[in-house]
mmCIF entry with sequence, helices, sheets and N, C-alpha, C, O atoms, coordinates in Angstrom:
data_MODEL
# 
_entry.id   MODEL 
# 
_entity.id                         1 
_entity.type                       polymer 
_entity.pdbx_number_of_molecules   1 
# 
_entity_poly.entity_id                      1 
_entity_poly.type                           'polypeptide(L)' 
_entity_poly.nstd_linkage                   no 
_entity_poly.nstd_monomer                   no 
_entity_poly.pdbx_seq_one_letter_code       
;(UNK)(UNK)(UNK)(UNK)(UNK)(UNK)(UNK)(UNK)(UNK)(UNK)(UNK)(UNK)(UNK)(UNK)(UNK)(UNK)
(UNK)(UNK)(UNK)(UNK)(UNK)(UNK)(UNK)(UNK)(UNK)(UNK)(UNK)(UNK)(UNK)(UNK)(UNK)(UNK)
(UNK)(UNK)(UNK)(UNK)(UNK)(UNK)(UNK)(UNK)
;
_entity_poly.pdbx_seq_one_letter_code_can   XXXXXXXXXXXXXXXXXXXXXXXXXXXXXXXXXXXXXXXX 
_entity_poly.pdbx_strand_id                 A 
# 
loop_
_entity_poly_seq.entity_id 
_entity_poly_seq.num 
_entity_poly_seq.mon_id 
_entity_poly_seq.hetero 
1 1  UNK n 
1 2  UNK n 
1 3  UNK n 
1 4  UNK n 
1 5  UNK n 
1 6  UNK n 
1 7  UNK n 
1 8  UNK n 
1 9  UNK n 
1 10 UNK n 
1 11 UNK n 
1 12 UNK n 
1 13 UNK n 
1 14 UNK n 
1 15 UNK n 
1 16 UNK n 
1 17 UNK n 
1 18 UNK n 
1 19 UNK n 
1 20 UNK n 
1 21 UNK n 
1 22 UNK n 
1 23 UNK n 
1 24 UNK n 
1 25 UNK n 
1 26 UNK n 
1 27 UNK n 
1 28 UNK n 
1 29 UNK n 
1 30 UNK n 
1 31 UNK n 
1 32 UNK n 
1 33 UNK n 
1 34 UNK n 
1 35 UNK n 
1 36 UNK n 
1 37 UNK n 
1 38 UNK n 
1 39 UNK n 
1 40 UNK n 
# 
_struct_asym.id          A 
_struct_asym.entity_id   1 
# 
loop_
_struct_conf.conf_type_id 
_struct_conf.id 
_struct_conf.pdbx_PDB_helix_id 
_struct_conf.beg_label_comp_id 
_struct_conf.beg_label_asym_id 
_struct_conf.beg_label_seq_id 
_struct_conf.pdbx_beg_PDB_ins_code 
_struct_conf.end_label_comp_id 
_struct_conf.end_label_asym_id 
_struct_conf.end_label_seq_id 
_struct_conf.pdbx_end_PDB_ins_code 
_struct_conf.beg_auth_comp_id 
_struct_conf.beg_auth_asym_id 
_struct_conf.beg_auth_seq_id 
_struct_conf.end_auth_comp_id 
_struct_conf.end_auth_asym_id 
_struct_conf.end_auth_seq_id 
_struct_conf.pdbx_PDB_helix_class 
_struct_conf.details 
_struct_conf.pdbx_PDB_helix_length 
HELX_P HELX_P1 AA1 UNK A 3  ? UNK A 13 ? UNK A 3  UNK A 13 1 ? 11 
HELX_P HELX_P2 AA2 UNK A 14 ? UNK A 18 ? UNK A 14 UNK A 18 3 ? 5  
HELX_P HELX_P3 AA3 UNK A 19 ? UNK A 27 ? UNK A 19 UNK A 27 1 ? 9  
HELX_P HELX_P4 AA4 UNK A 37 ? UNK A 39 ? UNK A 37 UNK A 39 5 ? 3  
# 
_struct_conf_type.id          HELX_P 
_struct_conf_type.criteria    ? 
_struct_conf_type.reference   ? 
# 
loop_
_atom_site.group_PDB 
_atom_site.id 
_atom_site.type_symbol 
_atom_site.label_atom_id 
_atom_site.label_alt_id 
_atom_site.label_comp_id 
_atom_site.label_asym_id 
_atom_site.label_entity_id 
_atom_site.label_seq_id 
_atom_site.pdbx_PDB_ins_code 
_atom_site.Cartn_x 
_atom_site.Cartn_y 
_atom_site.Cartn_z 
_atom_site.occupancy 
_atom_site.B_iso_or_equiv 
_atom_site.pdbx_formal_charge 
_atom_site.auth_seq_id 
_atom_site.auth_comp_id 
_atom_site.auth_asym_id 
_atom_site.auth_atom_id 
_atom_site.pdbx_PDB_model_num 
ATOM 1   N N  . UNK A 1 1  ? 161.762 183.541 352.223 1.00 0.00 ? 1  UNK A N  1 
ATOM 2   C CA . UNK A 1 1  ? 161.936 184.745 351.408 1.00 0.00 ? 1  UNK A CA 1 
ATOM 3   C C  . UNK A 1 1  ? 160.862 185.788 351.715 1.00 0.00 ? 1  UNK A C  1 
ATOM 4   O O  . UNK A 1 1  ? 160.845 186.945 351.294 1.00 0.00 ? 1  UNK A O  1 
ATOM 5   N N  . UNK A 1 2  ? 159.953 185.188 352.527 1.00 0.00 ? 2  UNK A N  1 
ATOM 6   C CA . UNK A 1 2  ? 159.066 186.328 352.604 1.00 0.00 ? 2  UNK A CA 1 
ATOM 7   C C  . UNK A 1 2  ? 159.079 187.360 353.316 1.00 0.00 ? 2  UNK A C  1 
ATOM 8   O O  . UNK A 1 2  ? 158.486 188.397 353.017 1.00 0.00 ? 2  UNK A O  1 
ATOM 9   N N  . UNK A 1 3  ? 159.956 187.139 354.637 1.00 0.00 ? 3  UNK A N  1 
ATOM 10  C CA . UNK A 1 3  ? 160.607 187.818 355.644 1.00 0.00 ? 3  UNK A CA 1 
ATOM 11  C C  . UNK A 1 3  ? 161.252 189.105 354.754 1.00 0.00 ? 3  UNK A C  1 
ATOM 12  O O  . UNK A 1 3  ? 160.942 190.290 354.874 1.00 0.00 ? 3  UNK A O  1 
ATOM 13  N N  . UNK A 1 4  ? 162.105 188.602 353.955 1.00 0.00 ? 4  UNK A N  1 
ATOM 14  C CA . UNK A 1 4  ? 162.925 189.883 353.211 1.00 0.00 ? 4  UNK A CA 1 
ATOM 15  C C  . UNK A 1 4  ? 162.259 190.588 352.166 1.00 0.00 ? 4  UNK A C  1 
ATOM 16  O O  . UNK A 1 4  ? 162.892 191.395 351.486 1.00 0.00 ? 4  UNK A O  1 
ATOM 17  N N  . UNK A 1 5  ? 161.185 190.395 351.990 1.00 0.00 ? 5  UNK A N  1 
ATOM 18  C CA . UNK A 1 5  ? 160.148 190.912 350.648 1.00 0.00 ? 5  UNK A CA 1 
ATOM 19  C C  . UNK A 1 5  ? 159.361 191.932 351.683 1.00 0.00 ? 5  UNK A C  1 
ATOM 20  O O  . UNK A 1 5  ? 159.002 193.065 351.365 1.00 0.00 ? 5  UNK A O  1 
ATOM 21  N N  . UNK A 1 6  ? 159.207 191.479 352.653 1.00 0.00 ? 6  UNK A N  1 
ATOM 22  C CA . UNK A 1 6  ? 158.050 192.038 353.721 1.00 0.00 ? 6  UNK A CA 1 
ATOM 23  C C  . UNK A 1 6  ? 159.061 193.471 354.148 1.00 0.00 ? 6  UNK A C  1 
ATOM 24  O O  . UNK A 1 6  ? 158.752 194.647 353.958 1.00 0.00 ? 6  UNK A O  1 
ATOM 25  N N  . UNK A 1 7  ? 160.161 193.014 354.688 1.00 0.00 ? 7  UNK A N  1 
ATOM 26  C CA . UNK A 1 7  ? 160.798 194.203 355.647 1.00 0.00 ? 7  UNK A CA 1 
ATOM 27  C C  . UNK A 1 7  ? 161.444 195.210 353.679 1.00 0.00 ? 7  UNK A C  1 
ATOM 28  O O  . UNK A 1 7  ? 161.211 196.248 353.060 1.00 0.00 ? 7  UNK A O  1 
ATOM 29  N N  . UNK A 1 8  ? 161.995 194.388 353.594 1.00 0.00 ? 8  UNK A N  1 
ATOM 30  C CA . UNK A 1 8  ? 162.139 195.335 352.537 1.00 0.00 ? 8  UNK A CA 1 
ATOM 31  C C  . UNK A 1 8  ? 160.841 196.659 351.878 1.00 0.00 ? 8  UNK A C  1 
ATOM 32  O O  . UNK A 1 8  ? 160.949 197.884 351.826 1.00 0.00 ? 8  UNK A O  1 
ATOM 33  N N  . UNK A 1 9  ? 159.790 195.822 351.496 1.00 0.00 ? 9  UNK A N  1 
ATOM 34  C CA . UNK A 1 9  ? 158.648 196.766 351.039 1.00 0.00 ? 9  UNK A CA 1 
ATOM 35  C C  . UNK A 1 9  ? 158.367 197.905 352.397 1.00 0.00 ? 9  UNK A C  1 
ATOM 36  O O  . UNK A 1 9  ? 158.353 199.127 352.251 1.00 0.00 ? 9  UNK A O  1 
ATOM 37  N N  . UNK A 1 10 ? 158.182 197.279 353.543 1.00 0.00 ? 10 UNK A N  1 
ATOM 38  C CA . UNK A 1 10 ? 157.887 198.170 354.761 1.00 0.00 ? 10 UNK A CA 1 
ATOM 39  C C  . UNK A 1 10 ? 159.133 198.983 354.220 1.00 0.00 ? 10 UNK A C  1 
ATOM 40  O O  . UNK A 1 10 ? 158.825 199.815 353.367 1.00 0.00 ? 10 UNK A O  1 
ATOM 41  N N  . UNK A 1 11 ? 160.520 198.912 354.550 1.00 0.00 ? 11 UNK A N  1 
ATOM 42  C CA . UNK A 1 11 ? 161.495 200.127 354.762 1.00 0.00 ? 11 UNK A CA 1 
ATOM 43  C C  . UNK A 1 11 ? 161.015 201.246 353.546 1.00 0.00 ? 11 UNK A C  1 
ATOM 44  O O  . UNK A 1 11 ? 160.850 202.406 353.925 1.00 0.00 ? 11 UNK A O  1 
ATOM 45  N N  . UNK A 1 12 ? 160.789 200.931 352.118 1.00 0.00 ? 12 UNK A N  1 
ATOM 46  C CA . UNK A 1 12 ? 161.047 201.311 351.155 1.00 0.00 ? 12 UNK A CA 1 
ATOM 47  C C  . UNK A 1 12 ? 159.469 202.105 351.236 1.00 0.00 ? 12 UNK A C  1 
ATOM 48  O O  . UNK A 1 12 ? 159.437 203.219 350.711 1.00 0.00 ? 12 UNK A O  1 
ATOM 49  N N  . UNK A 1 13 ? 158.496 201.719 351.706 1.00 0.00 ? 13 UNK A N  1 
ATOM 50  C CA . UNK A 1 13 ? 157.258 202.428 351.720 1.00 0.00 ? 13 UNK A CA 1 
ATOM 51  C C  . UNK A 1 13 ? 157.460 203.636 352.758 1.00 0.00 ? 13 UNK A C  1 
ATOM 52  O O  . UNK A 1 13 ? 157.213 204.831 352.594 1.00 0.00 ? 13 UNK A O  1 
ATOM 53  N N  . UNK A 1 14 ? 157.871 203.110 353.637 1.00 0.00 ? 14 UNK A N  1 
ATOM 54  C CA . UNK A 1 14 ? 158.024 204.076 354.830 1.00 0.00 ? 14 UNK A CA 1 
ATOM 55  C C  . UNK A 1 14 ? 159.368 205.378 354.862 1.00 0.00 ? 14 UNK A C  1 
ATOM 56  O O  . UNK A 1 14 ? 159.384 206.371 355.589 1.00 0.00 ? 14 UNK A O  1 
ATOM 57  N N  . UNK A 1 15 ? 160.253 205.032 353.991 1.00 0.00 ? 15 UNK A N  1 
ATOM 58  C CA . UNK A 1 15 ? 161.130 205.780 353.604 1.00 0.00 ? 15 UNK A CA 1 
ATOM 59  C C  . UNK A 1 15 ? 160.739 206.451 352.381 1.00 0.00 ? 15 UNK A C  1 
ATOM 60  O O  . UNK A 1 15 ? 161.583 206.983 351.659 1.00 0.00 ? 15 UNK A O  1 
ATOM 61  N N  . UNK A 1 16 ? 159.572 206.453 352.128 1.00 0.00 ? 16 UNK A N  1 
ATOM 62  C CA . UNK A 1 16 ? 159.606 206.912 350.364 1.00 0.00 ? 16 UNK A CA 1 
ATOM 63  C C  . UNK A 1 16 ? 159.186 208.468 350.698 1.00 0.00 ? 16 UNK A C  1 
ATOM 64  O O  . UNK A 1 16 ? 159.835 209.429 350.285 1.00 0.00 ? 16 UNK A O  1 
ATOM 65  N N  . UNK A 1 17 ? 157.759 208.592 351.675 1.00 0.00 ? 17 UNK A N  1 
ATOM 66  C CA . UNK A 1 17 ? 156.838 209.743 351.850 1.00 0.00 ? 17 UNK A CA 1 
ATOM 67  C C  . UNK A 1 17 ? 156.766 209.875 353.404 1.00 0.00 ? 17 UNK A C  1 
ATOM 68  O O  . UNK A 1 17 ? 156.989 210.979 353.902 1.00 0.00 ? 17 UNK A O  1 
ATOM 69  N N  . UNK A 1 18 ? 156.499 208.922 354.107 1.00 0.00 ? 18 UNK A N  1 
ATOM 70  C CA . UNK A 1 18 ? 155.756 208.976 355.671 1.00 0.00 ? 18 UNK A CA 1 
ATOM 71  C C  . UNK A 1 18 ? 157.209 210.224 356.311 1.00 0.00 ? 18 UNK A C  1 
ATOM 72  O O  . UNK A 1 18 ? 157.238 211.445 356.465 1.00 0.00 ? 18 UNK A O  1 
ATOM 73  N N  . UNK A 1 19 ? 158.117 209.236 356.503 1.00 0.00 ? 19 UNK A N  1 
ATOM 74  C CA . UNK A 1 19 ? 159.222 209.833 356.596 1.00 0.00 ? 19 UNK A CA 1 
ATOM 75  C C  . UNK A 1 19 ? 159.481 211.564 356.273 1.00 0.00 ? 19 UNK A C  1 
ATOM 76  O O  . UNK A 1 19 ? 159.709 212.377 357.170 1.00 0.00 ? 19 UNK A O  1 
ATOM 77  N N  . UNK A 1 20 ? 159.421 211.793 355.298 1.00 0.00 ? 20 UNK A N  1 
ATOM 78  C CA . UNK A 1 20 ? 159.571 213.476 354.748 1.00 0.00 ? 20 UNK A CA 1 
ATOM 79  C C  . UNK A 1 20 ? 158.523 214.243 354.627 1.00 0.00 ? 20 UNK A C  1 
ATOM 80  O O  . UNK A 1 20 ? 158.513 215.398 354.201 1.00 0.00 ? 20 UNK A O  1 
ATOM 81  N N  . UNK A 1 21 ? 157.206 213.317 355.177 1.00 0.00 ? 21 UNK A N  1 
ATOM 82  C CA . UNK A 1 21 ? 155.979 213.888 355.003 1.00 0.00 ? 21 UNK A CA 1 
ATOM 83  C C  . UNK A 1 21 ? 156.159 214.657 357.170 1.00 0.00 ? 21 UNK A C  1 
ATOM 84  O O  . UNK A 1 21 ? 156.267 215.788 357.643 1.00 0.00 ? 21 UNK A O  1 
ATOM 85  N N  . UNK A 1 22 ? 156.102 213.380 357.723 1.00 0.00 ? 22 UNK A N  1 
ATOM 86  C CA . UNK A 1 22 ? 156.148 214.222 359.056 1.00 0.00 ? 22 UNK A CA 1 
ATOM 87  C C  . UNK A 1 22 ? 157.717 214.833 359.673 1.00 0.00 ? 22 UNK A C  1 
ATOM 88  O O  . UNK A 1 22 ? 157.715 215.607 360.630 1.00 0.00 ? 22 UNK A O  1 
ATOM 89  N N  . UNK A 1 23 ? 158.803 214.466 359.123 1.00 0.00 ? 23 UNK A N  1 
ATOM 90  C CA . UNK A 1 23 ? 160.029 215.192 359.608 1.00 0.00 ? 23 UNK A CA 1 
ATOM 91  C C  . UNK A 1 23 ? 159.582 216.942 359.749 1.00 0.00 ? 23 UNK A C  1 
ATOM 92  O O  . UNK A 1 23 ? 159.442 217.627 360.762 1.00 0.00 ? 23 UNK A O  1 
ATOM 93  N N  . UNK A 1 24 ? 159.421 217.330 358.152 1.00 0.00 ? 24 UNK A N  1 
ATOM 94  C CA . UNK A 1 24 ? 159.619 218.625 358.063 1.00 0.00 ? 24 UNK A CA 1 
ATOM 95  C C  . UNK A 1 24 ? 158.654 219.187 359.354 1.00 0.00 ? 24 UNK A C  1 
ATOM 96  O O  . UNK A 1 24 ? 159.133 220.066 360.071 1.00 0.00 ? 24 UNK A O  1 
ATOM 97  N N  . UNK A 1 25 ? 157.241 218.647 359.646 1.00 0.00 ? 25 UNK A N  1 
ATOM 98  C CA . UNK A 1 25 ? 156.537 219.410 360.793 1.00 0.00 ? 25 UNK A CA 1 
ATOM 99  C C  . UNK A 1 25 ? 156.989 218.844 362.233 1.00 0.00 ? 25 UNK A C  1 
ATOM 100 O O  . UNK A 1 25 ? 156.479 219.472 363.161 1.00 0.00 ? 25 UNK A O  1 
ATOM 101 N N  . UNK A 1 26 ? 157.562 218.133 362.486 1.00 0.00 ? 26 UNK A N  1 
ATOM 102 C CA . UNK A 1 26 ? 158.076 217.892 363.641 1.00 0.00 ? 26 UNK A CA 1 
ATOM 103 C C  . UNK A 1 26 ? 159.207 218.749 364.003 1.00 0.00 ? 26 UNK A C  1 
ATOM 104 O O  . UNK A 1 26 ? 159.441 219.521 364.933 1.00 0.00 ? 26 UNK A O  1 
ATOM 105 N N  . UNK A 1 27 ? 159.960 218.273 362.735 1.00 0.00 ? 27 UNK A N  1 
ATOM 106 C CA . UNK A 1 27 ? 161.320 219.037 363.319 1.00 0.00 ? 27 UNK A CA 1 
ATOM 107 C C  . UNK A 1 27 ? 161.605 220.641 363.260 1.00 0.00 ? 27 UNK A C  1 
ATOM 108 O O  . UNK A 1 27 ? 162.733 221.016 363.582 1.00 0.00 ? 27 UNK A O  1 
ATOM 109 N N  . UNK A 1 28 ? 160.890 221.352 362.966 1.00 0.00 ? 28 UNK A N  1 
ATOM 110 C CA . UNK A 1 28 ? 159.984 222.804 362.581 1.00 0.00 ? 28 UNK A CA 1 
ATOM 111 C C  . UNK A 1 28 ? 158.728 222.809 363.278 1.00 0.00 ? 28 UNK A C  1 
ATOM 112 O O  . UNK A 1 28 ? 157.762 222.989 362.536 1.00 0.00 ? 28 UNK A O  1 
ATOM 113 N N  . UNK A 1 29 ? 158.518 222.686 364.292 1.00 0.00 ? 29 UNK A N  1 
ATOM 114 C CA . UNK A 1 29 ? 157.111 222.928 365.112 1.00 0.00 ? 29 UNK A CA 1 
ATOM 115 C C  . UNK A 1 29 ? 157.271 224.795 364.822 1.00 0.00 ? 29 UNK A C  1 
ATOM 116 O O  . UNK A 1 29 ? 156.456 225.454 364.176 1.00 0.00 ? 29 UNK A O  1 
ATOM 117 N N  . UNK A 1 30 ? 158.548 225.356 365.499 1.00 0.00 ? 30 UNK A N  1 
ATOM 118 C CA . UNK A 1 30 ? 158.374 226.872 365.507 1.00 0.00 ? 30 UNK A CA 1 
ATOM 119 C C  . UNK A 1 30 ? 158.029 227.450 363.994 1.00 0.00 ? 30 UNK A C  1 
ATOM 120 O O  . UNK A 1 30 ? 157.152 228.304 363.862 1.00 0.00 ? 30 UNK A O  1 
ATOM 121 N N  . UNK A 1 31 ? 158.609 227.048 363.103 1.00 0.00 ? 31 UNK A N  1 
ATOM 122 C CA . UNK A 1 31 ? 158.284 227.417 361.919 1.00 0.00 ? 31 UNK A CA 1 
ATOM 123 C C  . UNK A 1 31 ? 157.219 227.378 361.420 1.00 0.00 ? 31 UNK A C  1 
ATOM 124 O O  . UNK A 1 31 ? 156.824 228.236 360.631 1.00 0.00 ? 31 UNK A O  1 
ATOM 125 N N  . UNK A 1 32 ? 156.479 226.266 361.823 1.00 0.00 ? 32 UNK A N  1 
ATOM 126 C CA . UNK A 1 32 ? 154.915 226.863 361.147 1.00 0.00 ? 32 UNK A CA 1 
ATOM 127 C C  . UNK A 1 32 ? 153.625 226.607 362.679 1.00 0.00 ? 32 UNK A C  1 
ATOM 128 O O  . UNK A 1 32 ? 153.397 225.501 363.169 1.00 0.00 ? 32 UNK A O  1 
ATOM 129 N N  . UNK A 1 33 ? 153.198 227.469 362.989 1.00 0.00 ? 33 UNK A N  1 
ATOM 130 C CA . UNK A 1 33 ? 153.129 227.698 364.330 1.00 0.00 ? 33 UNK A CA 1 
ATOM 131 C C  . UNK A 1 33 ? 150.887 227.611 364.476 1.00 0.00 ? 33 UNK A C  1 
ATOM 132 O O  . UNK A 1 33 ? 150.092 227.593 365.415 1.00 0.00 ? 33 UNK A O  1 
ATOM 133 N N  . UNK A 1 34 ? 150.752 227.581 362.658 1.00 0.00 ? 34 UNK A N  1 
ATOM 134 C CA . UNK A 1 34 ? 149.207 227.563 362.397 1.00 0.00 ? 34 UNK A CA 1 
ATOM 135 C C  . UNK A 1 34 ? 149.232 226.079 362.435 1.00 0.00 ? 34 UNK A C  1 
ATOM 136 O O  . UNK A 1 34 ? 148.143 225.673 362.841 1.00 0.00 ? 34 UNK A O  1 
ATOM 137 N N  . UNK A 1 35 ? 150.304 224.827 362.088 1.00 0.00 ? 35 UNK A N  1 
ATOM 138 C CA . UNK A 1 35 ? 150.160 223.588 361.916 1.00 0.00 ? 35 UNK A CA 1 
ATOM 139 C C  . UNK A 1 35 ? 150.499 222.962 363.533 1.00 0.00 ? 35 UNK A C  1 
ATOM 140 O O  . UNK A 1 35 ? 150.401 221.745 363.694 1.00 0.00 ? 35 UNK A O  1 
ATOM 141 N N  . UNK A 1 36 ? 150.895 223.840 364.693 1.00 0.00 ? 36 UNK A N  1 
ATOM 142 C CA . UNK A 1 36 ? 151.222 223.507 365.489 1.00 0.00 ? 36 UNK A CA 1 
ATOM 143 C C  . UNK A 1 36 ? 150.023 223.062 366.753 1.00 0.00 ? 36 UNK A C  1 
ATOM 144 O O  . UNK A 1 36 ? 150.111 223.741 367.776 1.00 0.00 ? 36 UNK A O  1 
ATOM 145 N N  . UNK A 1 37 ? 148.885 221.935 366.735 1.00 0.00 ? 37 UNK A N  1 
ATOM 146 C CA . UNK A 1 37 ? 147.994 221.954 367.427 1.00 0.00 ? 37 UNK A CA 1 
ATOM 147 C C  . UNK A 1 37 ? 148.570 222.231 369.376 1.00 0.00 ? 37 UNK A C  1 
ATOM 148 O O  . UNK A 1 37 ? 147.799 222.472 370.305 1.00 0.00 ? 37 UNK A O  1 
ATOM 149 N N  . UNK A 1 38 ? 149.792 222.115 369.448 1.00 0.00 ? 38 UNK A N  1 
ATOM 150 C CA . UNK A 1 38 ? 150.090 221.592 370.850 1.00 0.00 ? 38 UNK A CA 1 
ATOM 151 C C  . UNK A 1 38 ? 149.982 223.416 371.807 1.00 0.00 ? 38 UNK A C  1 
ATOM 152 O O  . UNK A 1 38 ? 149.720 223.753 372.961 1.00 0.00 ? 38 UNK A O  1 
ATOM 153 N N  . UNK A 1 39 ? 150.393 224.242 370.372 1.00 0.00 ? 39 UNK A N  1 
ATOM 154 C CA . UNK A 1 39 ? 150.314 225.463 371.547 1.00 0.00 ? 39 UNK A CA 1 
ATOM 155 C C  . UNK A 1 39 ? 149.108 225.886 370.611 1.00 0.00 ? 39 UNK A C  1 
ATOM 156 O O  . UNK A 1 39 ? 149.264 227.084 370.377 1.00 0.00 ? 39 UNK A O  1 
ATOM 157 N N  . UNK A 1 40 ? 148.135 225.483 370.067 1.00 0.00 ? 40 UNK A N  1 
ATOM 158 C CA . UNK A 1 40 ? 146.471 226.225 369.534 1.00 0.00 ? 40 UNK A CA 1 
ATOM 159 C C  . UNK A 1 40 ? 146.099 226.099 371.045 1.00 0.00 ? 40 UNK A C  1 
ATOM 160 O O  . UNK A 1 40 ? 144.990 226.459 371.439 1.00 0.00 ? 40 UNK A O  1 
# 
């Protein structure tokens, strides 16, 4: 059971914030262009 306690908590942690925390600046590099270190 620990297998499914483990992957479960990982999906559910990682889907909660990480996820919607880096989408929006990845997938919007042009949109915010002061958060963009690759063309500073």
């Amino acid at each position: 059971g620990m297998k499914g306690t483990m992957a479960d908590y990982q999906i559910g942690a990682v889907a909660e914030t990480p996820i919607m925390d880096v989408y929006p600046y990845s997938a919007e590099p042009n949109d915010k262009p002061e958060f963009d270190p690759n063309k500073a």
